[in-house]
N, C-alpha and C positions, 0 to 999 in steps of 0.2 A: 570653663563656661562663662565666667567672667569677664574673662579680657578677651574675648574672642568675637566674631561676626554671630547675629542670631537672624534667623531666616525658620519664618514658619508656613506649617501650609495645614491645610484640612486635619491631618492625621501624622505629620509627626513636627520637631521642631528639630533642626539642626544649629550645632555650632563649631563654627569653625576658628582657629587659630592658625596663621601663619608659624610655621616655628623651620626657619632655615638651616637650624644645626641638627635637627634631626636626620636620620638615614637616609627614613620613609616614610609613609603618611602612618597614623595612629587612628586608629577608629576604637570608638566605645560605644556602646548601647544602654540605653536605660529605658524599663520598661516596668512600671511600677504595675501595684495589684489591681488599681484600675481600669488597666487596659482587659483583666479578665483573672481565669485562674491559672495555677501552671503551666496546662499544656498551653491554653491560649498564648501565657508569654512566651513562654518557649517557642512556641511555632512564630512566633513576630519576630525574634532575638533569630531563629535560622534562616528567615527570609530577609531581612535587613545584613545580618551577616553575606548571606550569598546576592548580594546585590552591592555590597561593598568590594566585595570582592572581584564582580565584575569591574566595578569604576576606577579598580586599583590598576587593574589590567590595559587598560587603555588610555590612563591621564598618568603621567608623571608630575605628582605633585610632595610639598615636604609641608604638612599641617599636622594637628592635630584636630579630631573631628569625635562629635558625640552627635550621637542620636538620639534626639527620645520620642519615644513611639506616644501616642495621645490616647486617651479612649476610644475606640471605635475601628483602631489600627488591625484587631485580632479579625474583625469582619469584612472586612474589605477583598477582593481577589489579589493574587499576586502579580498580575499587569498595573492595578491601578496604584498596588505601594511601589511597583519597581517606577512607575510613571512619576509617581509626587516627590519618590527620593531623588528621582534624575532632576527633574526641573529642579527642586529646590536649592540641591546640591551645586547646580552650576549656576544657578543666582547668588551662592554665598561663596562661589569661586570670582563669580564675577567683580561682587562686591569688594573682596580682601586683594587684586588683582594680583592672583597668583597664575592666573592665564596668562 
């Protein structure tokens, strides 16, 4: 999270790292107690997962990438996180120019 690209938006923060010698890309999630209580995380941790998983699908990329969800992430619909993870995510693709 350090040495990597930081790109935020409303509800969550993404970081990205170039890393060339890995496979395939890495994703992590971090969703502290803020964001709500269990299931709340939990349900943000399986919609963020399944929206990773889309993006895996269709971008060939070799990074390593964290998420972390904000307060307010557990309320929101799942068009509007899969909407702010897209943009943001190709902002900090943009950025680290791994496009």
């Amino acid at each position: 999270m350090k040495l990597g690209r930081k790109i935020g938006s409303d509800h969550l923060v993404i970081y990205l790292k170039r890393d060339e010698a890995a496979p395939h890309a890495r994703f992590g999630f971090v969703v502290a107690k803020s964001v709500g209580g269990a299931v709340k995380r939990n349900l943000v941790k399986r919609r963020l997962r399944a929206i990773a998983r889309g993006l895996m699908t269709s971008i060939e990329f070799k990074a390593d990438v964290v998420v972390r969800a904000l307060p307010g992430s557990a309320e929101i619909d799942w068009d509007k996180l899969r909407e702010e993870f897209s943009v943001s995510f190709n902002v900090a693709l943009k950025k680290t120019a791994i496009v």
